[in-house]
Each structure stands twice: as structure tokens, then as C-alpha cells.
TORMI-46885 format. One record per residue (C-alpha): residue in one letter; x, y, z. Coordinates in pm, whole numbers, padded with zeros to 5 digits, always signed. Example, Ala and Ser with C-alpha at 12.3 -4.5 7.8 and 13.67 -1.06 7.14 Angstrom:
2
A+01230-00450+00780
S+01367-00106+00714
***
This chain:
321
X+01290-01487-00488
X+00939-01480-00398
X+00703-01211-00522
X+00450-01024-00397
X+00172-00791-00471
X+00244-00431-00442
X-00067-00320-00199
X-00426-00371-00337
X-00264-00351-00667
X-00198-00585-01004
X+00177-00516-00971
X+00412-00838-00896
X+00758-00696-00708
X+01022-00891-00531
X+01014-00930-00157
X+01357-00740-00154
X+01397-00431-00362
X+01749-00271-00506
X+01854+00079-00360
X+02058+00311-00630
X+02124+00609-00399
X+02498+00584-00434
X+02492+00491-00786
X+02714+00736-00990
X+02891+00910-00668
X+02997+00610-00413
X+02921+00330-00648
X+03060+00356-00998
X+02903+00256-01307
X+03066-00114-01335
X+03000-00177-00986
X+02635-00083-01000
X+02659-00316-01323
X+02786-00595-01114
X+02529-00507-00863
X+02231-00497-01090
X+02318-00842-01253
X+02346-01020-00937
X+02015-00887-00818
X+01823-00987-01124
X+02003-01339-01122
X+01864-01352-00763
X+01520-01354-00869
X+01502-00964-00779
X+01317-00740-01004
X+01240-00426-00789
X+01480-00113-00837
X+01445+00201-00682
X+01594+00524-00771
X+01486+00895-00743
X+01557+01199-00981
X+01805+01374-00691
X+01999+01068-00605
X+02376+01209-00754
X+02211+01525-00878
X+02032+01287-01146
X+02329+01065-01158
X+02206+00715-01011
X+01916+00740-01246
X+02143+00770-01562
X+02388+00507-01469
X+02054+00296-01406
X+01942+00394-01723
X+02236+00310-01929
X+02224-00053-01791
X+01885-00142-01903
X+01911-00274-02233
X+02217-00396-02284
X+02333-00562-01959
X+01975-00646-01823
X+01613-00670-02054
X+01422-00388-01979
X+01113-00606-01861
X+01303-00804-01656
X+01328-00485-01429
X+01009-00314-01223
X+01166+00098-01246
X+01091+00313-00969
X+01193+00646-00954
X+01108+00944-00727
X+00979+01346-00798
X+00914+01649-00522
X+01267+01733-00415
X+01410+02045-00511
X+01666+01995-00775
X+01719+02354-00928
X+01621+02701-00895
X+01330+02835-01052
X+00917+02751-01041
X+01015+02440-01205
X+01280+02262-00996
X+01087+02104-00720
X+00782+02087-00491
X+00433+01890-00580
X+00312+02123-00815
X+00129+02014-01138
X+00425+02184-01321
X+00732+02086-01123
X+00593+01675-01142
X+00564+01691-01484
X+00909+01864-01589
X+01077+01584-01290
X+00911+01360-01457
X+01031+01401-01805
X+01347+01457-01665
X+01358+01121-01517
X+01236+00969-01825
X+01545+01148-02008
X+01814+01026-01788
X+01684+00637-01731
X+01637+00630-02141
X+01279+00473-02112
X+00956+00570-02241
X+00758+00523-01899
X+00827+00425-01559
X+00641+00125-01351
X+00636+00321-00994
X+00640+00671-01007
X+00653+00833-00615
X+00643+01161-00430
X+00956+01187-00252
X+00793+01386+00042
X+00468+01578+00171
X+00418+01930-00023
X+00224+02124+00243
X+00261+02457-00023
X+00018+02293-00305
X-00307+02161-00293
X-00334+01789-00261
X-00592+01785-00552
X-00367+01919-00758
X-00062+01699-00698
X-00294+01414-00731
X-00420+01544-01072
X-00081+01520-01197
X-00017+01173-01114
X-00336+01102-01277
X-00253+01276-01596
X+00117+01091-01605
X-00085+00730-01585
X-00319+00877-01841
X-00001+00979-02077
X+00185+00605-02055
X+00442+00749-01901
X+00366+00581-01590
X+00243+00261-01507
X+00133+00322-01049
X+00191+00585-00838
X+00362+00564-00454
X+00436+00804-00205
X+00730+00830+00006
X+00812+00972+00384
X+00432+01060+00421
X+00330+01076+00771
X+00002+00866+00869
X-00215+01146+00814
X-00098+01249+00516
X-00093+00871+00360
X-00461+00853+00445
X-00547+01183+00324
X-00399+01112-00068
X-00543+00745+00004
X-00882+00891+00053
X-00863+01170-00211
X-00825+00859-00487
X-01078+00769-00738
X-00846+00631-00995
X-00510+00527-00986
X-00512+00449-00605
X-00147+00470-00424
X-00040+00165-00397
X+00338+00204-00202
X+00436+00410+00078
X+00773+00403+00120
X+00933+00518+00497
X+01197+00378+00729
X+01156+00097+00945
X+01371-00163+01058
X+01404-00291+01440
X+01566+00026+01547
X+01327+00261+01369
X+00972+00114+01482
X+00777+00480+01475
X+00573+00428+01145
X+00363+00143+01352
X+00200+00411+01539
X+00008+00578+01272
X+00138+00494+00879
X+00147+00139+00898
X-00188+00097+01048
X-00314+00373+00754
X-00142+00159+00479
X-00327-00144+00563
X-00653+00064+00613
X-00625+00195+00237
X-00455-00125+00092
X-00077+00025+00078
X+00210-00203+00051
X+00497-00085+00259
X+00858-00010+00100
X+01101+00021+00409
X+01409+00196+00343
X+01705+00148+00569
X+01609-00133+00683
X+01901-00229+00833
X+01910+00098+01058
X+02141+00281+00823
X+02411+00006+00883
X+02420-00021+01245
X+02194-00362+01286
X+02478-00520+01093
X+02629-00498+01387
X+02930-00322+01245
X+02968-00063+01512
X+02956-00277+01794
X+03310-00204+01890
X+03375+00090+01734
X+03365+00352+01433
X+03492+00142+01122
X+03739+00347+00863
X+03535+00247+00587
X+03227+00238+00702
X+02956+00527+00628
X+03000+00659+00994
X+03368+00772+00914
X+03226+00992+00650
X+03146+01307+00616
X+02888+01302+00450
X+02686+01021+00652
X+02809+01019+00957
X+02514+01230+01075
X+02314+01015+00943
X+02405+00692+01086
X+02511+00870+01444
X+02095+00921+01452
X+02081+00517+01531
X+02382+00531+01747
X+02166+00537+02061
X+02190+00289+02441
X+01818+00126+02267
X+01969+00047+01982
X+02301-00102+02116
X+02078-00360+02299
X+01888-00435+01982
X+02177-00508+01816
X+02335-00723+02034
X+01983-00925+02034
X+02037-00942+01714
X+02403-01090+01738
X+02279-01304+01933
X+01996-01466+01710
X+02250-01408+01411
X+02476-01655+01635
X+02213-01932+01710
X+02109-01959+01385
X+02440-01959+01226
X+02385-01633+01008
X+02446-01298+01010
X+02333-00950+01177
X+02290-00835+00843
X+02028-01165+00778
X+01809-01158+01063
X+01770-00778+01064
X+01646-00806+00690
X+01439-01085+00761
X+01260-00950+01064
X+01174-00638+00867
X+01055-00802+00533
X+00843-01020+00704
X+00625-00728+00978
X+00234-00708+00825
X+00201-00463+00543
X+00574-00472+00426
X+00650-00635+00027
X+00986-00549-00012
X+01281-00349+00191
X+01495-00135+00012
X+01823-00242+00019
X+02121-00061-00093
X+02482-00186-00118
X+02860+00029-00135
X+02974-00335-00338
X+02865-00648-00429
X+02974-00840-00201
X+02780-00620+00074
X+02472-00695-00228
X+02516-01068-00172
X+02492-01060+00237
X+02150-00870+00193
X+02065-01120-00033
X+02128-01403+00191
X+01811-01309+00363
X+01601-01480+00125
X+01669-01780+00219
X+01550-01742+00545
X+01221-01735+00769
X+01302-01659+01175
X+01186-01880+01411
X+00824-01747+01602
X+01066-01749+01902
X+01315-01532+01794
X+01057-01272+01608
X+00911-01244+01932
X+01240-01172+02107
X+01294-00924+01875
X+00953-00765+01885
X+00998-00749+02237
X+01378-00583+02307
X+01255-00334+01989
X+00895-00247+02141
X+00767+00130+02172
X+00567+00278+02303
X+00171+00324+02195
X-00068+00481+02373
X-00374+00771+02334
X-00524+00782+02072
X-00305+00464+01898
X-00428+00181+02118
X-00736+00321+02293
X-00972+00175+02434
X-00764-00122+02586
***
């Protein structure tokens, strides 16, 4: 798998990056196993986690595969911090305090001594942005981690931290984007490339529907029969993205792929992306995603896509024209 700079920085990552969110609820410990092996025999050396993902859990079961089952170095960690996971002045937000106890936290469950991309989960608006900042300087300055990242930062926010950088620049923004979820061209990815960002899309595969899996219908096992995701998923459920996905289908068809393929590789390869973040309920789902390596879309059928997926910029985002 090819690999790529992580923004301005010295950091080498895969072009596809592993998602852990389901690790230690949905995905058990032996599957995330198998999962994490056949990722790393792939060429893939990204993983993502955060310190909420299963209350803490996807970050242990991470942490108790690293070692044993897969070298340490062989892996580039990345872990999250800002979400609230207790009570008390402590257990979440941006504060100098609340980043340094998630952080040793994380540090605790994963069974490491430092991480290699430490990221705010989300904007604090409550604390200072000096004083965020000055924590992620001080965990660089204590080993503990190696860059920092942000994650769901609007445009203006990205280029405010960006700008507010002497040392340890951000070097990863993290946000959604795939075909059906084009919003962060407007204003984040334009700020990413400004400041020298690379770009981490999660769901890149519009929270399952570009695979093209709800075409006809609401699958049994699928993640908008549940609960606890249908919401989510039923955000991407819309008449625009029903026609993206059969464009998709259809490009899947002429090139003799999958959905699940040419959504991936339409997404890893927009400007300022390094590596999607892709997550997996098996690995056999793992192994689809994967497929996506070995391809590069046609100029025709990128612009195809581009064009059924457009939005819509205008004042101040593309003025003068």
C-alpha cells in the first residue's frame, strides 16, 4: 500500500487508515485480531481509535493486540481526547486538565508509552484555544506523543489552531467526506491545504449507503436495522444520494468492481486527502475496503462522479468569478 505524508509533516501513513469504533462492543476481540492482521499484511499501518469508542473499550482491545499479534512499530497509533467520558472537572472538554488525565488514560488502556497522533475529538468553544494548544504542546514535550490532529473542526476553527501554532503544527484534520457528504470543500478543505493539513475522512463510504447496500431496501443486518445507527445512516438516506449511488453502481459495473471500490477510491484520491478511515463489522467487509488499493478511476468516471455529487459554492467561497 502506498504511503503518504501526513500534511506538511515527517510522518509516513498509509493511504487507507483502520477504524476501531466498534472494537470491543460490535466487533469482538478475535475479530478485531483478524482484522488488524489483515490490514498490516496489506501494507496498512494507520489505526485510529479514540478514548470514548466502547466507553474506552476499542482502545484496550487495540492495545492488547500490539505486541504480541502485531510489532508495535509496525503500527502508526492514533487515538482521540475532548469528549466527555465521566462526570467531574476531569472527564472531558479541551481543558489543560481534562487532555492530560484523557491522555494518560489512553496511554493506560492501549499499554504504550506514547502515542504517534494524538487528536481533539471536537471544537471546545468553553476554553481558551491557547490553552488547549499549550497542552498538546506539553504532551509532545513529555514523549508521550509523537503529532497532534484535530477532528470535526469547522474551517474556521481549523485555521484558527493552524494559525495559533509555533511548534508542533497540526498536521491532520479529520471530518467526513465521501461523495454523499461533499460540505467540508466549502471552507475546511480549502483551510487544510492553506495551513499544510492532511485530510483524514471518516465515513467515507457515506456511513454504508455508497456500498450500495440499501438500494432496494433496509438490510436485517445491516447498521440501518439497528438501533443504535439507524439514525445515523437514515442522515444519507436522501433522493441526492440515491442518484449518487446508482452512479456509482454504475461505474462499479463498467469497471468490473464494486460500490464499495469506487466510492473509496474517489474519496482517497480528492486534493488534500492521505488516508480514509475505514471501519469494518468483519473481515471480510475489511478485505472489500481493501480492494480499493488496487485501483485508480478513470479521469472520465471521476468527473462523472464530481459532477452527479456537486454542491453548491457561492459568496464568499468562490467570489469573484
Amino acid at each position: 500500500m502506498e504511503q503518504r505524508r501526513l500534511g506538511r509533516s515527517g510522518l509516513r501513513v498509509s493511504r487507507m487508515a483502520l477504524g476501531t469504533m466498534s472494537w470491543g462492543t460490535d466487533t469482538d476481540p478475535e475479530e478485531a485480531a483478524s482484522q488488524l492482521v489483515a490490514f498490516i499484511d496489506a501494507g496498512g499501518t494507520l489505526v485510529d481509535t479514540a478514548d470514548i469508542y466502547g466507553e474506552g473499550e476499542s482502545e484496550r482491545v487495540l492495545g492488547s493486540l500490539l505486541g504480541d499479534l502485531v510489532p508495535r512499530d509496525d503500527v502508526v497509533l492514533a487515538t482521540k481526547a475532548v469528549a466527555r467520558r465521566t462526570e467531574g472537572p476531569f472527564g472531558g472538554g479541551a481543558s489543560r486538565g481534562a487532555l492530560l488525565s484523557a491522555l494518560d488514560g489512553s496511554l493506560r488502556r492501549l499499554g504504550v508509552d506514547h502515542v504517534d497522533l494524538w487528536q481533539l475529538h471536537a471544537w471546545d468553544g468553553t476554553v481558551p484555544i491557547e490553552e488547549t494548544l499549550a497542552a498538546l504542546d506539553f504532551a509532545v514535550g513529555s514523549g508521550k506523543v509523537r503529532y497532534v490532529g484535530v477532528s470535526n473542526y469547522s474551517g474556521w476553527q481549523l485555521a484558527t489552531a493552524a494559525a495559533s501554532r509555533t511548534t508542533n503544527p497540526i498536521v491532520s484534520s479529520q471530518v467526513e467526506y465521501s461523495l454523499v457528504q461533499r460540505g467540508v470543500e466549502r471552507e475546511v478543505v480549502p483551510a487544510a491545504a492553506h495551513h499544510g493539513i492532511g485530510l483524514l475522512p471518516w465515513a467515507p463510504l457515506g456511513r454504508g449507503v455508497l456500498t450500495g447496500k440499501y438500494r432496494s431496501g433496509t438490510p436485517a443486518d445491516s447498521r440501518g436495522a439497528s438501533g443504535t445507527y439507524a439514525g445515523y445512516v437514515e442522515q444519507h438516506r436522501t433522493d441526492r444520494a440515491a442518484r449518487i449511488v446508482e452512479a456509482v453502481a454504475t461505474a462499479a459495473d463498467g469497471l468490473g468492481t464494486s460500490p464499495l471500490v469506487v466510492a473509496l477510491a474517489w474519496v482517497r484520491d480528492r486534493p488534500g486527502v492521505v488516508a480514509p478511515v475505514v471501519g469494518a463489522r468483519d473481515t471480510g467487509q475489511l478485505t472489500g475496503s481493501l480492494a480499493a488499493d488496487e485501483i485508480t478511476l478513470p479521469p472520465a468516471i471521476k468527473a462523472a462522479l464530481d459532477d452527479v455529487s456537486g454542491i453548491d459554492f457561492g459568496y464568499p467561497e468562490r467570489w469573484p468569478k
